[in-house]
N, C-alpha and C positions, 0 to 999 in steps of 0.2 A: 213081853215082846209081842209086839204087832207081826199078825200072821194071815193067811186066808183064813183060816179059821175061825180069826176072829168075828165073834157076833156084835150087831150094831146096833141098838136102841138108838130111836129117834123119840124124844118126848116131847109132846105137845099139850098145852093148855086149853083147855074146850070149856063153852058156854052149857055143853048140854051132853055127856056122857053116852046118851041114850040114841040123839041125835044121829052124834061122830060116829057110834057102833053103826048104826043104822048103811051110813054111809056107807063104811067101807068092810060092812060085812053083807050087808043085801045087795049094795050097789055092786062092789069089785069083786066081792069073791074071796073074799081075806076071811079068817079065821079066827072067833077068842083063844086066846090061850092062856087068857087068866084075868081075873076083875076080882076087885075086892068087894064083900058079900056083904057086909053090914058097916051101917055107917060107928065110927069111933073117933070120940074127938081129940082134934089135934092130930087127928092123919086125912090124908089126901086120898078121896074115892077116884080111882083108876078104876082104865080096861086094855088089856094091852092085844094085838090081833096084829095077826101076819100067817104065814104059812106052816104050819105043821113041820119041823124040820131043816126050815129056811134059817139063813144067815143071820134074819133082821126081823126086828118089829116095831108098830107104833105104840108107844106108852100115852094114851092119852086121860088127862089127869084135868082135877080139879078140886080146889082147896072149898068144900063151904062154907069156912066160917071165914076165909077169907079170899074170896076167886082172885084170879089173875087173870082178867081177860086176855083173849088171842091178838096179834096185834101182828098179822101177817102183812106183806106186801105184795107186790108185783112180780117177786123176786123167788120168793120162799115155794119153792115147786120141791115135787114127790113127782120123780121122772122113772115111770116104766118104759124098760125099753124091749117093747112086744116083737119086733121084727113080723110082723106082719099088717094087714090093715086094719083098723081100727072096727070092729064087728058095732053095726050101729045099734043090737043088742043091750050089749053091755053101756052104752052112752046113753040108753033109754032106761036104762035098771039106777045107774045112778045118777039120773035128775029124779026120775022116781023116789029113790031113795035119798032123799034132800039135795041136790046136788045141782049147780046152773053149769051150764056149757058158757063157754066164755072166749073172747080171744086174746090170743096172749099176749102180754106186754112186750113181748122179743118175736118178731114175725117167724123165726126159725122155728116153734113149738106149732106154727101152725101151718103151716109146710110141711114137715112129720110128723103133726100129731094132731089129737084133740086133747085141750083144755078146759079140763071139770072143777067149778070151785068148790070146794067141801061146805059142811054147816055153819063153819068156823071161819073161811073164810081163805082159808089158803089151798092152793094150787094143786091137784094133780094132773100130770101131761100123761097120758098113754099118746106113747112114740110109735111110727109104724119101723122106725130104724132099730137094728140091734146097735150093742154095745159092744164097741174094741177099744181095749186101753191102747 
């Protein structure tokens, strides 16, 4: 049964393991909470990073004997929603940290927010709006 409780993996495909870390652990402030250590074949080297405790994380993976590139669009956003202003800090750690500031395909991301594209190529929005379902 689907609950609050329940936790969410998001898995995404990356060009560069090392990169994606880079991203949204130098950049945003996220956490490993687990990557696999030696390479074995026939298995997929991941890293997965979110918050210590948190609901959710990203799984970002890569086959090398057989990649899948990422093949994001316009569309495919990772929507924090900070309820507060956007600290131009943190916008500056993750272009830093591989990351292009961007504008967003839907003018509403950037009316409340900034728009970071990852190494990979898709979207993260930090919102200055909170979230009400």
């Amino acid at each position: 049964m689907i609950s609050t409780d329940t936790h969410v993996r998001i898995a995404r495909p990356s060009r560069d393991l090392a990169a994606a870390e880079r991203f949204y652990v130098e950049g945003l402030g996220l956490e490993v909470l687990w990557r696999t250590t030696e390479r074995v074949s026939g298995e997929w080297d991941l890293v997965m990073v979110g918050l210590s405790g948190g609901g959710w994380h990203f799984e970002l993976t890569i086959d090398p004997e057989n990649p899948l590139p990422p093949t994001p669009t316009a569309e495919d956003l990772f929507v924090l929603y900070l309820g507060e202003p956007i600290d131009p800090a943190l916008i500056d750690r993750l272009v830093a940290a591989g990351g292009t500031r961007t504008v967003a395909h839907n003018p509403y991301w950037d009316k409340y927010g900034v728009t970071v594209v990852d190494p990979d190529g898709y979207h993260l929005v930090l919102s200055t709006r909170t979230w009400n379902a």
